[in-house]
N, C-alpha and C positions, 0 to 999 in steps of 0.2 A: 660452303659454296664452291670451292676448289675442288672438292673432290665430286661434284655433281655436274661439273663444266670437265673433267677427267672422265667420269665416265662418257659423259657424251663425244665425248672426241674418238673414244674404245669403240662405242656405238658404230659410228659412223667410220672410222678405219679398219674395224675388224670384215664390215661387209665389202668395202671397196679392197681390200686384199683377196676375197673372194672373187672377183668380178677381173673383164679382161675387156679394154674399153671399144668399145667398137668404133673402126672407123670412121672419124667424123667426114660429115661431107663438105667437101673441096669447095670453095666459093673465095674470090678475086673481093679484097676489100672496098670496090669500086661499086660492087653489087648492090652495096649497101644502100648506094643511095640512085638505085636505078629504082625510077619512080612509076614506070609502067608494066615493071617485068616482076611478076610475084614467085620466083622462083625459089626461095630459100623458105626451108621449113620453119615453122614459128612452135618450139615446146613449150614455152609460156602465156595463157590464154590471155585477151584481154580480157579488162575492167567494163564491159559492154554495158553497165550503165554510168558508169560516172566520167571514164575515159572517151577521147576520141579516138577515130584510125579509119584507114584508109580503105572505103568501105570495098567488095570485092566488085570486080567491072561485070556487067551483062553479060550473063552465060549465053553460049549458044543457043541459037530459040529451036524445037524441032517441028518442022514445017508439021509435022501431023499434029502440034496442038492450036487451040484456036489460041484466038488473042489474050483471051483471058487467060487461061490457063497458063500461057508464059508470063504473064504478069503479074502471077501469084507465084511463080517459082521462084521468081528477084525477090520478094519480101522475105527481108528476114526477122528472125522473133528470135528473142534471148529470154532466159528465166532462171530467177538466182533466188536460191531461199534454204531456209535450214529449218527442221520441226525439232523441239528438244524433248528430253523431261529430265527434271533437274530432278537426279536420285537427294542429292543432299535437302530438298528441301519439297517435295512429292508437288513438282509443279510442272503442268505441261505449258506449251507456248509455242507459239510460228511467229519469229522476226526476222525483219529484213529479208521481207519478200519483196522480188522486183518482177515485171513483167513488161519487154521491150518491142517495139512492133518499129518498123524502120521500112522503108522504100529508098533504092537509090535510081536516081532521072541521070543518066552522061550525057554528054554533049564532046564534043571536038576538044574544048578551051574550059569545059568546069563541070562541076557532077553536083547535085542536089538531092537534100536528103532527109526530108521531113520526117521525124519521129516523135513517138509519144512512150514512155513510162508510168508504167501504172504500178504504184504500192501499197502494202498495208501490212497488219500484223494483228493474230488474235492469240489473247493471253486468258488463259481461265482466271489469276490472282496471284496476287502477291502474299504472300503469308502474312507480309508486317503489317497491312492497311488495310482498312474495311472499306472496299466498295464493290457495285455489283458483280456477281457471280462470273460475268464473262464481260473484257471489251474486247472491243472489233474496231478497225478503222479499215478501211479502204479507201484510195484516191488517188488524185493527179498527183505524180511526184517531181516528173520530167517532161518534159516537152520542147518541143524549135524544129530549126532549118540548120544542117551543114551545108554551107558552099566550100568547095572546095575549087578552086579557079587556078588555071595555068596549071594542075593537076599537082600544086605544089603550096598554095597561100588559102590556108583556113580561114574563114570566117564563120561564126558558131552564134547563130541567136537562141537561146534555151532558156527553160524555169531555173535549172542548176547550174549556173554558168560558173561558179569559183573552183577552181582546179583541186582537189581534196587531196588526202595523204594517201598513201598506195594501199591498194587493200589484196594482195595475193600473197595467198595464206595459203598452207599444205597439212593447216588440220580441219577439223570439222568444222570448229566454231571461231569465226571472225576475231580478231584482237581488236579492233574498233567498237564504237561505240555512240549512240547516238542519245546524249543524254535527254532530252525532251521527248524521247520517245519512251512510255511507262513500261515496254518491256525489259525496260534497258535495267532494273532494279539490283537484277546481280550480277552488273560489269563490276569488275575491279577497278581500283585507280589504277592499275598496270594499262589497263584499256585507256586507247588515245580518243579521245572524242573528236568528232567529226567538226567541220566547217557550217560554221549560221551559212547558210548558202541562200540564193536569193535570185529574183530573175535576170541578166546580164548580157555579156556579150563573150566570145573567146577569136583571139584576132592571133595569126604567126604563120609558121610554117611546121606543114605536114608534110612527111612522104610514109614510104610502107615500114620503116626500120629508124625514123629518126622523128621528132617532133619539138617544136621549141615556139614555145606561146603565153602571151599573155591574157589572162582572165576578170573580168569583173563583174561581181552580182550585187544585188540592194535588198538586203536584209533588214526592214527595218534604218537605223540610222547606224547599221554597223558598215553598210558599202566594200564589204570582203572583198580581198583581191589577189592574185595569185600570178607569179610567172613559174612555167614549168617545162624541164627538160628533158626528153627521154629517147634512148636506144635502146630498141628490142632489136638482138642479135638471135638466130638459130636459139645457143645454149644460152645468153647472159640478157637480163634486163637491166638496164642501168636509170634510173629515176630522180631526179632532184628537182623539189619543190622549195619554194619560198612564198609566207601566206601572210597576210597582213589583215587585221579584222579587229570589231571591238566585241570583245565577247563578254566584258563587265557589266557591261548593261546598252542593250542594241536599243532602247527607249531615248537613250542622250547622247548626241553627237558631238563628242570633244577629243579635242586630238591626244589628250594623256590616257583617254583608257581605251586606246587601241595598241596591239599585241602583235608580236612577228611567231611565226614559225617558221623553220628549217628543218627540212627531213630529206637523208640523202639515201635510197634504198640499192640495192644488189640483191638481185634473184639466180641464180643456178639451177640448169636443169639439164644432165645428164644422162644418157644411156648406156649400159653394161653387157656386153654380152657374160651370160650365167653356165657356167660348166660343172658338172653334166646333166643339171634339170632341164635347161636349156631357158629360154625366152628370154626378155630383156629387165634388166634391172634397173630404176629410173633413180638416179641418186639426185635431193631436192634442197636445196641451202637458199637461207634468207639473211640478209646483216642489212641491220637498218638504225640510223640514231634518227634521234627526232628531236629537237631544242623547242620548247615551247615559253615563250616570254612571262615571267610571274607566276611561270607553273612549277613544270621539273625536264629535264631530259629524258628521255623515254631510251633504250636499245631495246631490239627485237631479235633473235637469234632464232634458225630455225632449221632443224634438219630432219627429213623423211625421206625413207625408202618406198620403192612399188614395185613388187612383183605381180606377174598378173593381176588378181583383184585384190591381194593384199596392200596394205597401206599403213606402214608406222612411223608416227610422227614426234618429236620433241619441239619443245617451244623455251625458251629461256627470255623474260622479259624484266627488266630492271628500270627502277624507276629511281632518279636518282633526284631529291627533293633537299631544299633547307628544313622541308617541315620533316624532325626525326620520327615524329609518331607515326609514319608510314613506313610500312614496311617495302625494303629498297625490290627483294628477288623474290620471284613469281617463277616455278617447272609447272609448263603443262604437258601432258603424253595423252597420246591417243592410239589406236589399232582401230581399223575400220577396212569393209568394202566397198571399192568401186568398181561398178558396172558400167559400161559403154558400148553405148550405139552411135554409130555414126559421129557425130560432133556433143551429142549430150552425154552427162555424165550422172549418176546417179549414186552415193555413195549415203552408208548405213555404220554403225559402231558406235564407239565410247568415245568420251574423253574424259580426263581427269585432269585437278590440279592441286599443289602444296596450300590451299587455302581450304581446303574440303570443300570443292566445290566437284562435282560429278555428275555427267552428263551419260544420258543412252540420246543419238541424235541421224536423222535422218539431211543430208543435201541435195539438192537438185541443184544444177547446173546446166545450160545448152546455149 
């Protein structure tokens, strides 16, 4: 394991001695929490279905369109999904498909923000189990109102109301995992399973670079709940959740077989100028521990280069359990491209990992 944590460090030092860092832009720490002025760049995307943020204010309307037409140019739409085919085991599959449709309404003193998420996933089979040839599901995933009042104090009524673990990622295929969902057949235990979520509330404060809230949904008789903290800077995200749920059995409501989570994330996202190919070099780092109560402790480790549309990725996930029959260290690597237009992204390639597990996989993103 030392010497695969050695190479990965060579990885990523060998290319950052090539690179010569380009000047970063100059911004007053005060900016940070200017709450109407969206001037500082943002390198790392939002989680546009599970997270909040500060939706963007009414573009200029241009008198040459009608009414309509500026009313459709405020809506915005997100789409997050991945197509695989698992070489190690000749299986195709589309999960964790998301599709986001949002309107925001401003006023003077609050902005309101009705959206809907729509999900689903189709898997031709699983090799170990016999049932029919293909499932399908489609459906309502998400749905509510953001109010956003004083341009500063959230209030969130939604289907997903519990704040989940961070899910930005710089390979193809997600490290999370949604066990009840039957695509989910060949997650690893390295894969962190996602929150019983449930429909709820989310109460704190927002601005465009800081957020601090609390969450609660009703799952059944698990009543998940969540406070959560986050600074997205230009280059760094900083994320700390705390989750409280009963995940033993959400059918009986007793206070012994409810569970805490802690997960404290760090994202990086850097640019290079590259001599003498030229263009910019995007250096991409993740460190994240995750403590899960009567589970195991999860760390995430993760580093990717981007040149133009190239894209190489490493992942290091360790799972550190009292049960020894699990294996603790998980390497995944990946090479891929991305395409980009405008705000969507579109990326294509491999992944692989130390368990033989081998993917050829397709992303969308926008």
């Amino acid at each position: 394991m030392k010497k695969i944590l050695t190479l990965t460090l060579c990885f990523v030092s060998a290319f950052t001695l090539l690179a010569q860092e380009t000047p970063a832009q100059k911004y007053s720490p005060m900016e940070i929490f200017k709450s109407r002025d969206r001037l500082l760049p943002q390198y790392i995307p939002y989680d546009y279905i599970r997270d909040d943020y500060k939706r963007p204010l009414n573009t200029e309307v241009n008198t040459n369109d009608s009414a309509f037409i500026a009313g459709v140019k405020t809506i915005e739409v997100h789409m997050d999904m991945y197509y695989s085919y698992g070489i190690h085991n000749n299986t195709f599959k589309m999960d964790n498909i998301f599709f986001n449709v949002a309107k925001t309404f401003d006023t003077k003193y609050f902005s309101i923000t009705p959206f809907i998420t729509i999900n689903g996933f189709f898997d031709t089979h699983n090799p170990d189990d016999d049932y029919e040839f293909m499932r399908n599901n489609i459906g309502l995933y998400d749905g509510g109102v953001q109010f956003v009042a004083l341009n500063n104090i959230l209030i969130s009524l939604r289907g997903k109301a519990t704040y989940d673990i961070n899910t930005t990622t710089y390979m193809l295929m997600p490290h999370y995992t949604d066990r009840k969902n039957p695509t989910a057949y060949d997650a690893p235990h390295w894969y962190i399973p996602i929150a019983l979520n449930g429909p709820g509330m989310r109460v704190g404060f927002i601005g465009n670079n800081t957020e601090l809230a609390y969450s609660q949904g009703d799952y059944r008789h698990s009543i998940p709940k969540a406070v959560m903290f986050r600074l997205n800077l230009p280059n760094v995200l900083v994320r700390l959740l705390y989750q409280h749920e009963n995940r033993e059995d959400p059918s009986i409501y007793t206070e012994e077989i409810f569970e805490s989570l802690v997960q404290a994330s760090v994202v990086y996202r850097q640019p290079f100028s590259v001599f003498p190919v030229g263009g910019d070099l995007w250096l991409n780092l993740i460190a994240e521990y995750t403590w899960r109560e009567s589970d195991a402790q999860y760390v995430r480790l993760e580093q990717s280069l981007e040149w133009n549309i190239v894209n190489i990725a490493l992942r290091e996930l360790f799972y550190i359990s009292k049960d020894t029959s699990q294996e603790m260290f998980l390497l995944e690597y990946s090479l891929y491209l991305k395409f980009k237009a405008l705000n969507s992204e579109f990326s294509v390639g491999y992944q692989g990992a130390t368990d033989n597990r081998h993917y050829l996989l397709g992303k969308i993103h926008f």
